[in-house]
C-alpha positions in Angstrom: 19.7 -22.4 4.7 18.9 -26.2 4.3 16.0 -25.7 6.6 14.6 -23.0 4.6 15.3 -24.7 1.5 13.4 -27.8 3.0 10.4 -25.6 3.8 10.2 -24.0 1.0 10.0 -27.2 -1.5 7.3 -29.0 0.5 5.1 -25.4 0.4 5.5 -26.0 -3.2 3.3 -28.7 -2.5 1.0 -27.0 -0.8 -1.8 -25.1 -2.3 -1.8 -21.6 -0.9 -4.6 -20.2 -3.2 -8.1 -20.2 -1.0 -11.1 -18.4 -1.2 -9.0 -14.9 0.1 -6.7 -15.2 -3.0 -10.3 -13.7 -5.3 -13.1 -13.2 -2.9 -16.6 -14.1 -4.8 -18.1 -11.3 -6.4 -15.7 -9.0 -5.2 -12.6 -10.3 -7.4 -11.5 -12.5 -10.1 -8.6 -14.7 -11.5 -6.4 -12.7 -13.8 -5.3 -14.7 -16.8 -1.6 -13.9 -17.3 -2.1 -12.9 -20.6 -4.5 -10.1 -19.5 -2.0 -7.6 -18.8 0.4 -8.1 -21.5 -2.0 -7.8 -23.3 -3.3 -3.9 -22.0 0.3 -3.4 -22.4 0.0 -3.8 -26.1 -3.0 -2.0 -26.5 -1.0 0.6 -24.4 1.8 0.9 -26.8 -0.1 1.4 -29.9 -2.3 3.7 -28.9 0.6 5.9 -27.6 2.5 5.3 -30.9 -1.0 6.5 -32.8 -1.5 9.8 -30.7 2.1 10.7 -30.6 1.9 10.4 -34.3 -1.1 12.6 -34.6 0.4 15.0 -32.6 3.4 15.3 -34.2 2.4 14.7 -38.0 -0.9 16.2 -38.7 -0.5 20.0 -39.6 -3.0 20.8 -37.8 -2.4 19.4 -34.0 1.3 19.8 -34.5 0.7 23.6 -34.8 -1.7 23.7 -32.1 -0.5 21.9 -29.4 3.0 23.8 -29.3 4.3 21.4 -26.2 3.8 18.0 -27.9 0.8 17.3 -25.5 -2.6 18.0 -25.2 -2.2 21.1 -23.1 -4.6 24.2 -24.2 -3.3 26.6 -21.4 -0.3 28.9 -22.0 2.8 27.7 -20.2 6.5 27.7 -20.6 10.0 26.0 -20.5 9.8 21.8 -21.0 8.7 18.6 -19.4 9.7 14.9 -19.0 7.2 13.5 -20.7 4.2 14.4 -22.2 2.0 13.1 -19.1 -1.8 13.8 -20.8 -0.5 11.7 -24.0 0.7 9.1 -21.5 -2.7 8.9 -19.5 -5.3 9.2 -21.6 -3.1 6.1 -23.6 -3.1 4.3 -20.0 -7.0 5.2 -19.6 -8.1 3.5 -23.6 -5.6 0.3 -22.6 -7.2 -0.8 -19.1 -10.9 0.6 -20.2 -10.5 -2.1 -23.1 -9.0 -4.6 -20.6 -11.0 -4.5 -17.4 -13.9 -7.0 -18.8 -14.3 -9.2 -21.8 -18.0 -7.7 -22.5 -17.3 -5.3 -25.0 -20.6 -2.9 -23.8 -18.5 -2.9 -20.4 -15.1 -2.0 -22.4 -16.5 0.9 -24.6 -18.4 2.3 -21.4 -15.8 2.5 -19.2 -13.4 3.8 -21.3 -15.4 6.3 -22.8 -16.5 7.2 -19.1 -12.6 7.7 -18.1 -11.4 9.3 -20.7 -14.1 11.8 -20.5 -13.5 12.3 -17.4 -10.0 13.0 -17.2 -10.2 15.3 -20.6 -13.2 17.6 -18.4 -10.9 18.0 -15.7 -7.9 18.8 -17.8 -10.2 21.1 -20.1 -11.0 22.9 -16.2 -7.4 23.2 -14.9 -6.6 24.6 -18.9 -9.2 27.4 -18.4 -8.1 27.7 -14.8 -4.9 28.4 -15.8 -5.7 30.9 -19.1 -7.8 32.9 -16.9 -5.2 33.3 -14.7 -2.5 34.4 -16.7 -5.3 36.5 -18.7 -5.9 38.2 -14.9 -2.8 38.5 -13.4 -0.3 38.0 -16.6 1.3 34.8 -14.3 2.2 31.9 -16.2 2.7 28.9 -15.3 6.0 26.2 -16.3 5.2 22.9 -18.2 6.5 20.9 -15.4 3.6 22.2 -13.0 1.2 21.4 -15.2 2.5 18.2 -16.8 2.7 17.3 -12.4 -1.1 18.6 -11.9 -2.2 16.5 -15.1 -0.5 13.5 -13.7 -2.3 13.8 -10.3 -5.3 14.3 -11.5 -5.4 11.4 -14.0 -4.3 8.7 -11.1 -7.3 10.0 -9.1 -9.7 9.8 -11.8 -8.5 6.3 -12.7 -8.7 5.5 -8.5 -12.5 6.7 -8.0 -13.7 5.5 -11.5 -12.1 2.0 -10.4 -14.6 2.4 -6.8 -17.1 3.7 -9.0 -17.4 1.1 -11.7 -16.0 -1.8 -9.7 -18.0 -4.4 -7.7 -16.8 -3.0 -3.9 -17.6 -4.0 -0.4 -20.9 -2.4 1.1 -20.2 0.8 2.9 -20.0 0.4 6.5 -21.1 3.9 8.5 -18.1 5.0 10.8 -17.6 6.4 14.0 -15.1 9.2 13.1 -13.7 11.0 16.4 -11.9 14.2 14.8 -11.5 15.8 18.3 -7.6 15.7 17.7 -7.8 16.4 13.8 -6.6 20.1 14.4 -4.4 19.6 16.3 -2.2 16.6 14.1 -3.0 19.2 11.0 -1.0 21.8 12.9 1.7 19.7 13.6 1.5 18.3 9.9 1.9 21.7 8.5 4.7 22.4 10.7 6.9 19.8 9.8 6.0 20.1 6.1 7.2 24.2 6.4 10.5 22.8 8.1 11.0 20.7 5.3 9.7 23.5 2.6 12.1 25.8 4.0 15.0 23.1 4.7 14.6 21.6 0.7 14.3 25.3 -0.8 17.5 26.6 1.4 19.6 23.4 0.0 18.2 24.2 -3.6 19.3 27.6 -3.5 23.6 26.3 -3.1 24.0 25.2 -6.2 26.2 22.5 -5.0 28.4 20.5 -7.1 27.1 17.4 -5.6 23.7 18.4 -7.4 25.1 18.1 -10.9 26.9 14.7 -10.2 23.7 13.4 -9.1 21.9 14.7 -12.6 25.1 13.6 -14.6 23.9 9.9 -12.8 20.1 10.4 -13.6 19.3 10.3 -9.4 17.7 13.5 -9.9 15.6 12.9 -13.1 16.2 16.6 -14.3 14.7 18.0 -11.1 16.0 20.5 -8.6 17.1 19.4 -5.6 15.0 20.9 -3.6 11.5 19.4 -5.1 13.6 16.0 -4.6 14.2 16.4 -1.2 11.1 17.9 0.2 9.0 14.2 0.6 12.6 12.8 2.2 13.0 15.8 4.3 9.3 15.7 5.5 9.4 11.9 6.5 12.4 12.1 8.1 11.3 14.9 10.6 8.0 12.8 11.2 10.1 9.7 11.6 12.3 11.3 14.2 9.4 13.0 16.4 7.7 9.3 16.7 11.2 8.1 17.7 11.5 10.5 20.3 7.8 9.7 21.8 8.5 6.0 21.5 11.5 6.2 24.0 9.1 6.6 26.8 7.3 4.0 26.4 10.7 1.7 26.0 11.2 2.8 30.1 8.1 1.0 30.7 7.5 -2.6 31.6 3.7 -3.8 31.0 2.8 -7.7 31.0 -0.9 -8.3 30.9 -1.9 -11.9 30.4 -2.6 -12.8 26.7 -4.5 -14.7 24.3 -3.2 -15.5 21.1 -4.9 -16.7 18.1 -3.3 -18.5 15.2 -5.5 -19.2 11.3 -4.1 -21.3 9.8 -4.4 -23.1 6.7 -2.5 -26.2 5.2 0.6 -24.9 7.7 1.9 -28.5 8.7 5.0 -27.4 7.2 5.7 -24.4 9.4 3.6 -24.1 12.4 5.8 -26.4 14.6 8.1 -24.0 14.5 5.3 -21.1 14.7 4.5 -22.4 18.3 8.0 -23.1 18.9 9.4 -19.2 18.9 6.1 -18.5 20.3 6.7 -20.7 23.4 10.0 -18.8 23.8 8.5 -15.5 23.3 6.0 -16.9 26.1 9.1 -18.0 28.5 10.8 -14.0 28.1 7.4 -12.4 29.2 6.0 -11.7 32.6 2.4 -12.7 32.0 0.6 -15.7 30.7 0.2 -16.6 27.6 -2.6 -18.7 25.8 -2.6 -19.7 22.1 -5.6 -21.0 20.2 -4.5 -22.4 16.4 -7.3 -21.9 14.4 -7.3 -24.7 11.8 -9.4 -23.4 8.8 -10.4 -25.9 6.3 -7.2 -27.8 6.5 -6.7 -30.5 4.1 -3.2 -31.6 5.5 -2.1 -32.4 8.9 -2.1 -29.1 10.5 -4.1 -30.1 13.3 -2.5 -33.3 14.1 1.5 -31.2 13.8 0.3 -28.2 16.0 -1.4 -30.8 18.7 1.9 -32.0 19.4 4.0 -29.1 19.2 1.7 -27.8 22.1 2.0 -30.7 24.2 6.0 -29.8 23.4 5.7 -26.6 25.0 7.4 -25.7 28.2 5.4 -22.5 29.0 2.8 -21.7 26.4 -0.5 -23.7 26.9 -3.2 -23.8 23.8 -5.4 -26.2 22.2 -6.3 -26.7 18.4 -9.6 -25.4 17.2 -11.5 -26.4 14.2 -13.7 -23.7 12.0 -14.8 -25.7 9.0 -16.3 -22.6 7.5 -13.4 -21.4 4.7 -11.6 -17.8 4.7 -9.4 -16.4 7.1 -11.6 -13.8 8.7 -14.1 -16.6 9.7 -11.4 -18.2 11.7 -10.1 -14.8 13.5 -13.5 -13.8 14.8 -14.0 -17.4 16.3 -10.7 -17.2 17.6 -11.7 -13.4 18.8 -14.8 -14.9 20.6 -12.8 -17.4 22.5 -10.5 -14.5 23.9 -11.0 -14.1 28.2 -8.2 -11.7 28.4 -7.8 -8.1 28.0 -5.3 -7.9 25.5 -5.5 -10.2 22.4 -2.4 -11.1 20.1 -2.9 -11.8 15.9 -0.3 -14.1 14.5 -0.1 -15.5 11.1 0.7 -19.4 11.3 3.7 -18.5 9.4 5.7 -15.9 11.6 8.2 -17.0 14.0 8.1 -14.3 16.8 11.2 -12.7 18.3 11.6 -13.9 22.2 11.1 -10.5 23.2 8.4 -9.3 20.5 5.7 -9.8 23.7 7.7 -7.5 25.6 8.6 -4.9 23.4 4.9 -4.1 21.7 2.8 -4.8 25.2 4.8 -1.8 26.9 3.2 0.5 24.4 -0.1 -0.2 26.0 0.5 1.7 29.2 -1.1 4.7 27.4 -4.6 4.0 27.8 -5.1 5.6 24.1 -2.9 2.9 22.2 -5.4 0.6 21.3 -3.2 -1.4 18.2 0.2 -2.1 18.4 2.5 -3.9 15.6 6.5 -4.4 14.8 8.7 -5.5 12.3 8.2 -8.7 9.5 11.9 -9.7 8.9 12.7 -12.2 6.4 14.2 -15.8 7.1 16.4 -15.5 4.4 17.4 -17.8 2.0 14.5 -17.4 -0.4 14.4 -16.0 -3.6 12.6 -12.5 -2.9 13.9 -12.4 0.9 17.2 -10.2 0.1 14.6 -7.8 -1.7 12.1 -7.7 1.3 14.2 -7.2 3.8 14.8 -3.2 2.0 10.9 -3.4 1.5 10.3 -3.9 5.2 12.9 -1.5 6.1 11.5 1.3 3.8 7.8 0.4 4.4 7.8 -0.7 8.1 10.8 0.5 9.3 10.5 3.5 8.4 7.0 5.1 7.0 5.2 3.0 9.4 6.6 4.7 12.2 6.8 8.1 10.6 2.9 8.4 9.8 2.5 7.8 13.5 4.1 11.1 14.8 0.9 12.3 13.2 -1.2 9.1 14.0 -2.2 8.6 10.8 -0.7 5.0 10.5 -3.7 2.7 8.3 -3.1 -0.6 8.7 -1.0 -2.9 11.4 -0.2 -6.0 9.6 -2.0 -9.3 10.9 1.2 -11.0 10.5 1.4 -9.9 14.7 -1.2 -7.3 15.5 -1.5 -6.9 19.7 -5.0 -5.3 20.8 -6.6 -4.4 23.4 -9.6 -7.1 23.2 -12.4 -4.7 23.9 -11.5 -2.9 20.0 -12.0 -5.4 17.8 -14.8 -6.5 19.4 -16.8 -3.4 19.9 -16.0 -3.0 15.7 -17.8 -6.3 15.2 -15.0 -8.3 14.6 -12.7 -9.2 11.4 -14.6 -8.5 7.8 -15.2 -11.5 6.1 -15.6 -11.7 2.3 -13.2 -9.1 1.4 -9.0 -8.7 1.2 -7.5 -6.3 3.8 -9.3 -7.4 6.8 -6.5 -6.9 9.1 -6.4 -3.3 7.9 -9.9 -2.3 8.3 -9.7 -3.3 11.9 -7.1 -1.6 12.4 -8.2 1.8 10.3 -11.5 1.5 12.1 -10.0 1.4 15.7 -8.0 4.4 14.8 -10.6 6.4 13.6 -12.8 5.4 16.5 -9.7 7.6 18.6 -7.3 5.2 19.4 -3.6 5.2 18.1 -1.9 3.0 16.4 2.1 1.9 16.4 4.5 0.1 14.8 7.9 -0.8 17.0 10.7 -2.0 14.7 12.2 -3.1 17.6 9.4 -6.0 18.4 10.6 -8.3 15.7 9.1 -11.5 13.9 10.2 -13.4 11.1 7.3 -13.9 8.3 7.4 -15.9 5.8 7.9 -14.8 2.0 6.7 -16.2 -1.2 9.3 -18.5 -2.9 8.0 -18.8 -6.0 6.6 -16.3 -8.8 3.3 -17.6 -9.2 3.0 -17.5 -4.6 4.3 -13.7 -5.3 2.1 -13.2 -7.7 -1.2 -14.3 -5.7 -0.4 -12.4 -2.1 0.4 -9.2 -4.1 -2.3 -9.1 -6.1 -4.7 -9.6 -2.7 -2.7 -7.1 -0.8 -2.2 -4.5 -3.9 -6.5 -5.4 -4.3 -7.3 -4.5 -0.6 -6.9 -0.7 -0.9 -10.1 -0.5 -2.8 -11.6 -2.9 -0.8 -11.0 -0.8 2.2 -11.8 2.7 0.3 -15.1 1.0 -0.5 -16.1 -0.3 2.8 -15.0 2.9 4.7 -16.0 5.1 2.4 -17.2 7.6 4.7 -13.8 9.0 5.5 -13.3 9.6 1.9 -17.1 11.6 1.6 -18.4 12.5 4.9 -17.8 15.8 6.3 -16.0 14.9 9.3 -12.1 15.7 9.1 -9.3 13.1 9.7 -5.7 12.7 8.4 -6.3 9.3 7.5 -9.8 9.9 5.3 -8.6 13.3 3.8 -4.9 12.6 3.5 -3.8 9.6 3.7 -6.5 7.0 2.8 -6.6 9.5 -0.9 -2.9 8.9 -1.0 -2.8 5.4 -1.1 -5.3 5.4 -3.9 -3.2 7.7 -5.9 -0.1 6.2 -5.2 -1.9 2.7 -6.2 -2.9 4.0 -9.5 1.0 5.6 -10.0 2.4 2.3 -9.6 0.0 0.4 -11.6 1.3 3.0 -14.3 5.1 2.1 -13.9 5.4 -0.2 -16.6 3.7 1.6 -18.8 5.1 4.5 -18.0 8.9 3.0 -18.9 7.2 1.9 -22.1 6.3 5.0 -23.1 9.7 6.2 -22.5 11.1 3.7 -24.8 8.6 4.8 -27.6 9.3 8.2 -27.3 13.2 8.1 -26.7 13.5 5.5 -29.7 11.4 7.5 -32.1 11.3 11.0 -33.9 8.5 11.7 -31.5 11.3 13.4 -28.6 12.4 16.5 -30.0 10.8 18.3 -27.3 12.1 16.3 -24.2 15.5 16.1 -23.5 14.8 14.6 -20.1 12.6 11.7 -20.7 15.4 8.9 -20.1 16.7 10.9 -16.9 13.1 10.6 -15.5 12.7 7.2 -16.1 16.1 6.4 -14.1 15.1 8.9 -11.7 11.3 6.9 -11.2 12.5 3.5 -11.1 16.1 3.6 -9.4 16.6 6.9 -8.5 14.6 8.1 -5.3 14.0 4.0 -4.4 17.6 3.8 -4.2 18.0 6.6 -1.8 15.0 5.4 0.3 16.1 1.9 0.6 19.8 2.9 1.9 18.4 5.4 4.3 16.6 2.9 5.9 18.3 0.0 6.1 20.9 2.2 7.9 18.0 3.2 10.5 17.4 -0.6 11.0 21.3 -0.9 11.4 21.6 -3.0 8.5 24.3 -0.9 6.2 25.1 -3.8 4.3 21.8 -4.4 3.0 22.4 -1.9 0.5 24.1 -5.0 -1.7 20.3 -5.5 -2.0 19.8 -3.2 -3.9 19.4 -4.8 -7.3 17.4 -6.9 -6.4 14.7 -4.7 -4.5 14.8 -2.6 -8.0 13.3 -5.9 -9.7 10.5 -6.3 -6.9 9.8 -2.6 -7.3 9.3 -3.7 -10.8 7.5 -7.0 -10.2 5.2 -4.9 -7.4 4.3 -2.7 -10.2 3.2 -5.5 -12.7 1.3 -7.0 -9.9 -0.4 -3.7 -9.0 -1.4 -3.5 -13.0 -2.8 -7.3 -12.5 -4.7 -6.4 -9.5 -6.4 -3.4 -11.0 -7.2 -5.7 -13.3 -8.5 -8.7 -11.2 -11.3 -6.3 -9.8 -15.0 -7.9 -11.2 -16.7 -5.1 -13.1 -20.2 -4.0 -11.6 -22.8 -4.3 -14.6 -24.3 -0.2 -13.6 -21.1 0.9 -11.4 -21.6 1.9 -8.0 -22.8 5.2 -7.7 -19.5 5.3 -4.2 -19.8 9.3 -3.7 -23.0 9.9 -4.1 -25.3 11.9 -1.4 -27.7 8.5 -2.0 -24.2 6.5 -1.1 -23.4 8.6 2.3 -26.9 8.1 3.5 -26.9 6.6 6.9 -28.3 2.9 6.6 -29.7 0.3 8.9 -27.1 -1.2 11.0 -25.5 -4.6 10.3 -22.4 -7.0 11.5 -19.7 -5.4 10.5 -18.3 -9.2 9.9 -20.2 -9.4 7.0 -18.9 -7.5 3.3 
C-alpha cells in the first residue's frame, strides 16, 4: 500500500497529458464547464416540451401518450423516450462548437433527422395496424424510438465530425455464415430459455420489481442479453481448454513506449524479467523512450543491466505520440512473435506462458489477458468489477463468435508478420491498439482474450488523470468507425462491421445519454408532468444499478473473486463518472466546417493506396 501510495504522489507530478490526450485536428480540450453546461440546456428544454405537451389544449389532446408518438399503440412506458431525445439532440447540437452557424446547423440537421425517421416507423406502424388490425404496445415503440435516436446521434457525430481518413479493408467473410449460424443459435437458446422463465410467474420476479432490479420489465426481456452472453461465454471456455494442454515458447521481442515512466518502469522490467525467467524461449525488450522529459531512459538503463534473464536496450524516438514509438519498436522486431506492453503494466510470471500457447492454431493471430488493478488507488476497487465485466467476461464471450474488436495494448502478443503486413500502428488518432487489432481480425485471423494470462495496469489516481484516459478511450470508437469505415458501408458481411462495430456506437451514444437521462427522470417524477408513468423511478434504478449490479457479481464470481461484490458501490459511481466522461468525449470531437459526407457512395470509393501509419 505504501508503495502504491508513493507511486501514485510522484505521478502526480508527472504530466500524463501528451499529444494522444486530443490528437490535432482530430480532437479538442473540453472546458469543464462545457458539459454542465449542455446539461442545463438539457433540462430546460425538457421542462419547456413537457410543458407544451402537457398544457397546450391542443398537443395535450393529440398526443394521448405524453410523447410525440403519431402511431396507434397501447398500455404505458417508462419514459417518454422521443421527449427525452429530441431534448438530448437541441442540448449537444448547441454545445458541440462555439460558432453559432455550426450550433444552429447541426442541431437543426439532428433533430430533423431523428423526427423523419420517427415520422417513418409512425406510418410504418399505422399502416400496419390499418392492414392487419395489429397494434403495437408503447414500450416497443418508446424501445424502437430509443434505438433509433442513439444511431442518429452516432452517424451524424461521424458525419459532422472531423474523423480519420478512411482506410480500404481487406474483409475476409469466408466464415461470416457460418459465426451468424452459430449466433442465431445461441440467441434462440436464450429466446426460448428467457421466455420459458417469464412464463412462471415466480415470486422471486415480484421481489426483484418491489427492489427496482427489474425497472418494470418482465423477466424474460431482462434476462435474454444475460442469457445470450452467458452461453457465448461458456462455448469460448470450452474451446480455450485445448489450447491450455498446449505448451508453445517461441522466442520474443517485446517493446515498451514509454513516456515520463521513471516512476514505474523499474518495476515494469522487473515482473517482466520474471515473466522472462518462467518461459521456455527468449525474451528481448526494447523500451521505447518517447519524448521523455524525466529520467526514463537513464532508470530503465539500469534496471536492464539488473536483469537476470531478460536482455534489452533503451531506444530513443524523439518524434512525440505513442504510435510513432510502436512502429519503430515494430521495425526493430527479428522474431516471429512480437509482445505490446504499456510501460506501466507489471506482467504476471506466467502471462508469457499462458497467452503464447494460444498461438499453436495457425489462425490466432492476436492474443491478450487480463488488466488487474494494483490496488490501493482510488478507482482500483471499482476497476477491478470493470475488468471483470468487460474483460473477464464480454471479452471472452464475443470470441465464441470471433467477433472480439480490440485487444488492449496494455499486453497485446502478435504474431509479427500482422501488424506489419497492416502497415503498422496508426498515428495521429486514439484507439491505435484497436484498429490493429480490428484490422487483423478482419483480415481472417482470430482474436483472444485469456483471463488467465494476467498483468497488473496501472489506474488513474486522480479525477482530472480519469478524466483524460476516458475521454481518449470513450473518443476512439469514432475514431476507429471513421478509419474503418468500410465495415460499416461496404457490402461485404462480417459480425464485427454489421454487428458489433454498430453496437458500440449505439451503446456509446446510450451512455453519453445516462446523465441526462436520470435528469429527466427527476423532472418528470418531481413535477405534474408524470401522470402517465408510473414506472419512471423504477427504470431509472433499473438503468443505473439494476442490471450493472447483476453483471458485476456474475463476473467477479467467474474470476473467483466473490468478495468483490463489496465493490459494488463504488463501480456504480464509475458507471456514473464513465458516463459523464462519455458526454465530455462526444463533446471534445472538433466539428468539421461542411461535415464529412462518411456513407456516401463518393466515401466508399476505392482510393489510391497509402501507409496505413498515417491518419
Amino acid at each position: 500500500m505504501a508503495q502504491q501510495d508513493s507511486t501514485t504522489a510522484k505521478k502526480d507530478n508527472e504530466t500524463y497529458w501528451s499529444v494522444d490526450s486530443a490528437p490535432r485536428r482530430f480532437a479538442e480540450k473540453v472546458s469543464p464547464w462545457r458539459a454542465p453546461v449542455l446539461l442545463l440546456i438539457f433540462c430546460l428544454v425538457a421542462f419547456v416540451l413537457l410543458w407544451l405537451l402537457n398544457n397546450l389544449p391542443l398537443l395535450n389532446a393529440y398526443f394521448l401518450h405524453n410523447d410525440i408518438i403519431f402511431a396507434p399503440a397501447t398500455g404505458g412506458h417508462a419514459i417518454p423516450v422521443r421527449i427525452f431525445l429530441f431534448s438530448f439532440l437541441v442540448a449537444f447540437g448547441m454545445s458541440c462548437d462555439p460558432r453559432w452557424k455550426r450550433k444552429l446547423t447541426i442541431t437543426a440537421d439532428l433533430v430533423a433527422t431523428y423526427f423523419l425517421f420517427c415520422l417513418a416507423l409512425d406510418l410504418l406502424l399505422t399502416l400496419v395496424f390499418a392492414g392487419f388490425g395489429i397494434i403495437f404496445t408503447l414500450h416497443i415503440v418508446e424501445i424502437a424510438s430509443g434505438l433509433i435516436g442513439f444511431a442518429i446521434f452516432s452517424f451524424k457525430l461521424l458525419e459532422h465530425g472531423e474523423m480519420p481518413s478512411r482506410l480500404p479493408l481487406n474483409i475476409d467473410s469466408a466464415q461470416t455464415r457460418l459465426i451468424a449460424a452459430r449466433l442465431l443459435f445461441v440467441a434462440s437458446i436464450a429466446g426460448v430459455f428467457a421466455w420459458y422463465i417469464g412464463s412462471l410467474n415466480l415470486p422471486v420476479e415480484a421481489r426483484l420489481r418491489n427492489v427496482s432490479l427489474l425497472g418494470g420489465i418482465g423477466p424474460g426481456v431482462f434476462l435474454f442479453l444475460p442469457l445470450f452472453f452467458i452461453l457465448l461465454y461458456l462455448g469460448a471456455v470450452v474451446e480455450a481448454q485445448m489450447a491450455r494442454k498446449s505448451t508453445f515458447s517461441p522466442d520474443l521481442t517485446v517493446f515498451v513506449p514509454a513516456h515520463n515512466e521513471e516512476h514505474i518502469i523499474t518495476e515494469t522490467i522487473k515482473a517482466m524479467d520474471s515473466a522472462a525467467a518462467a518461459y521456455a524461449g527468449r525474451v528481448r525488450l526494447l523500451v521505447m523512450n518517447n519524448g521523455s522529459v524525466d529520467q526514463t531512459q537513464q532508470v530503465a538503463e539500469y534496471a536492464l543491466s539488473q536483469c537476470s534473464v531478460l536482455t534489452g536496450e533503451v531506444i530513443d524516438v524523439p518524434q512525440p505520440g505513442k504510435a510513432n514509438a510502436l512502429n519503430k519498436g515494430l521495425d526493430m522486431v527479428q522474431t516471429d512473435f512480437c509482445v505490446r506492453v504499456d510501460a506501466d503494466t507489471q506482467l504476471h510470471p506466467q502471462a508469457f506462458n499462458r497467452a503464447l500457447r494460444h498461438f499453436v492454431d495457425p489462425t490466432v493471430g492476436v492474443v491478450g489477458g487480463l488488466p488487474l488493478p494494483p490496488g490501493g488507488g482510488l478507482f482500483d476497487r471499482a476497476r477491478f468489477l470493470e475488468v471483470a465485466v468487460k474483460h473477464g467476461f464480454y471479452s471472452v464471450a464475443f470470441s465464441a463468435i470471433n467477433s472480439v474488436v480490440g485487444i488492449p495494448g496494455m499486453f497485446s502478443v502478435y504474431r509479427t508478420e500482422i501488424p506489419r503486413s497492416l502497415g503498422g500502428f496508426v498515428a495521429g488518432m486514439n484507439g491505435e491498439d484497436t484498429d490493429i487489432s480490428l484490422r487483423a481480425g478482419e483480415s481472417g485471423y482470430k482474436l483472444l482474450v485469456d483471463p488467465s494470462a494476467r498483468y497488473l495496469s496501472e489506474v488513474p489516481a486522480t479525477y482530472k488523470h480519469m478524466r483524460e484516459q476516458r475521454t481518449r478511450w470513450f473518443r476512439s470508437v469514432f475514431h476507429i468507425s471513421a478509419r474503418c469505415r468500410d465495415l460499416l458501408y461496404a457490402p461485404q458481411a462480417s459480425i464485427r462491421g454489421k454487428i458489433t462495430l454498430p453496437y458500440m456506437l449505439v451503446n456509446s451514444a446510450r451512455r453519453a445519454m445516462m446523465i441526462p437521462l436520470a435528469l429527466f427522470g427527476v423532472i418528470e417524477y418531481f413535477t405534474v408532468y408524470d401522470s402517465f408513468n408510473i414506472l419512471s423511478w423504477q427504470a431509472l434504478v433499473a438503468v443505473f444499478i439494476g442490471a450493472p449490479a447483476i453483471m458485476a457479481t456474475l463476473c467477479a464470481c467467474l474470476l473467483g473473486r466473490p468478495f468483490a461484490v463489496l465493490f459494488l458501490p463504488e463501480y456504480l459511481v464509475l458507471r456514473i463518472l464513465r458516463a459523464y466522461f462519455t458526454l465530455e468525449a462526444m463533446l471534445s470531437i472538433s466539428i468539421n466546417k461542411k461535415g464529412c459526407p462518411i456513407y456516401s457512395r463518393e466515401a466508399l470509393r476505392k482510393p489510391r493506396p497509402k501507409s496505413s501509419r498515417i491518419a
